[in-house]
C-alpha positions in Angstrom: 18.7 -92.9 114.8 17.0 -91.3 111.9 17.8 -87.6 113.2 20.8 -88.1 114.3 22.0 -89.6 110.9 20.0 -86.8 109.2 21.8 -84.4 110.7 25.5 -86.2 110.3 24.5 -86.9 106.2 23.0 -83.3 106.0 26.7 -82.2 107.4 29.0 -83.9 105.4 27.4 -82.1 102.5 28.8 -79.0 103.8 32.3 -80.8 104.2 31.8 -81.8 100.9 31.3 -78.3 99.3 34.1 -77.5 100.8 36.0 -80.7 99.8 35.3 -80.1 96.7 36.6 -76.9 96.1 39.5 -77.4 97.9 40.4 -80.5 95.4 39.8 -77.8 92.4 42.2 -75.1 94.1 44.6 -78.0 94.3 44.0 -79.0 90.4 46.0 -77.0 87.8 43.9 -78.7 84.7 41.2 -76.2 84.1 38.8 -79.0 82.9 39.6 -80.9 86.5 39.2 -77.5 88.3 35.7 -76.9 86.7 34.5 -80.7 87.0 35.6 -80.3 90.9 33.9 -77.1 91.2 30.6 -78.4 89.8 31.0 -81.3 92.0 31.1 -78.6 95.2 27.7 -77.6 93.4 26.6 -80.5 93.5 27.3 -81.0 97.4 25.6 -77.0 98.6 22.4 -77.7 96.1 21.8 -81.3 98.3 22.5 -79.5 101.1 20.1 -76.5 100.5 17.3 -79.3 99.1 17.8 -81.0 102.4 18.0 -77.9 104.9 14.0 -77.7 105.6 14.5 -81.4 106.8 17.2 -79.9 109.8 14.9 -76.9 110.3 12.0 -79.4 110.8 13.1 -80.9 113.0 14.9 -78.1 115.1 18.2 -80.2 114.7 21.9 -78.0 115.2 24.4 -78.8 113.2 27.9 -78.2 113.3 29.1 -74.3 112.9 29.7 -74.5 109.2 32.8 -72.8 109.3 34.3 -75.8 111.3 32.6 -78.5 108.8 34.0 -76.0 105.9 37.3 -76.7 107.6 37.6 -80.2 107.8 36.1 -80.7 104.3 39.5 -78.8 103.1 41.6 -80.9 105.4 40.3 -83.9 104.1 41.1 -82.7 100.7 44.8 -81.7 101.5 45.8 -85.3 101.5 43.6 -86.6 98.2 45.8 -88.2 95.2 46.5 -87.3 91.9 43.0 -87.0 89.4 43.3 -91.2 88.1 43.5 -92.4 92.3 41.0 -90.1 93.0 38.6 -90.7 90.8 39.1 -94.6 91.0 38.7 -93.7 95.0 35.6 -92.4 94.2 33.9 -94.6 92.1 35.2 -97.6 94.7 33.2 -95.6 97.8 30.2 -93.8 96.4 28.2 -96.9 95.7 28.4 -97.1 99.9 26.7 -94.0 100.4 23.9 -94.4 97.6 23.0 -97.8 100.0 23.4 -95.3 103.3 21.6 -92.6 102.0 18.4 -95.4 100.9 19.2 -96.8 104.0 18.5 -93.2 106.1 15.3 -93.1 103.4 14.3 -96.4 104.4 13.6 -94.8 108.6 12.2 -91.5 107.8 8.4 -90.5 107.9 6.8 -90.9 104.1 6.8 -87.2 104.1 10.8 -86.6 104.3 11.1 -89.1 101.3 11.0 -87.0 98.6 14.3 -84.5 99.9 15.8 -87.2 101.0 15.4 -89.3 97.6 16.9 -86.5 96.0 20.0 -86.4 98.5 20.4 -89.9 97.3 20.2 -88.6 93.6 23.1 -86.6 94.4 25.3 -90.0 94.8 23.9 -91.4 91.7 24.8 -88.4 89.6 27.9 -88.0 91.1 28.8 -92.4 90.2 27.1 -91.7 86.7 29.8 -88.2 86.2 33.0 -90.7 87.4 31.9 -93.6 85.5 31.7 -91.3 82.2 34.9 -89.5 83.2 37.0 -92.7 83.7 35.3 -94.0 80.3 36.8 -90.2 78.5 33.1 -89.2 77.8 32.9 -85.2 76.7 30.2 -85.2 78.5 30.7 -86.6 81.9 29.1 -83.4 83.4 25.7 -84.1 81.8 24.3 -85.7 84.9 26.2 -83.0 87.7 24.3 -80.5 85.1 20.9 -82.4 84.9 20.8 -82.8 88.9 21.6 -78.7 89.6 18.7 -78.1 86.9 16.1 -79.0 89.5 15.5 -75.8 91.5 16.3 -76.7 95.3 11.8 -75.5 96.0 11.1 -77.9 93.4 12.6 -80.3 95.5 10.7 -79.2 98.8 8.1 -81.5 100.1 8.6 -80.9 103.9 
């Protein structure tokens, strides 16, 4: 169960990345387009912290070409900035509890990557709730999380 949840969290990063950008191609508010694009950041750093973790253990994800492509078809059918972020902040609090869930089964060794793919969530709820509150810096916690070199993050 671990690996096989490793591996499906570890993909939808990708499909995130991917997500992401498409949303900001989408957006014509440059502000939206950048906050979009730093979220896609956000999404490829977690997935380059957690990469050793699917080398590790010899796992094979999906070609990322075809998880690039559904992360854009998810995206051609998101809602105007307001429903998606309310969207947002209604589901991430679900995969902060899966991520600690996934945390919860792996070896003490894997903790530490996979505590920071659960960071990524936190940052990501703390940028939405200061967005939907009109903070000028929502981005401060996106920006704080990319900070962390992905080797500082490597412990496997």
């Amino acid at each position: 169960a671990y690996l096989s949840t490793l591996l499906r969290y570890w993909e939808e990063e990708v499909e995130g990345e991917a997500y992401f950008r498409a949303l900001a191609d989408q957006l014509s508010d440059r502000q939206q387009k950048e906050k979009m694009t730093l979220l896609a950041e956000v999404e490829r750093h977690t997935a380059a912290i957690t990469r050793p973790l699917i080398e590790k253990y010899g796992l094979v994800p999906q070609p990322e070409s075809a998880l690039a492509a559904a992360g854009r078809e998810a995206a051609a059918d998101a809602p105007g900035w307001e429903a998606l972020l309310a969207e947002m902040r209604a589901s991430y609090p679900g995969y902060i509890s899966a991520f600690e869930a996934l945390a919860a089964l792996a070896p003490a060794a894997d903790r530490p990557l996979l505590d920071r793919m659960t960071e990524h969530e936190v940052v990501a709820l703390a940028f939405l709730e200061a967005e939907t509150q009109g903070a000028l810096d929502s981005t401060a916690p996106l920006l704080s999380f990319l900070s962390t070199p992905v080797a500082t993050s490597q412990a496997a």
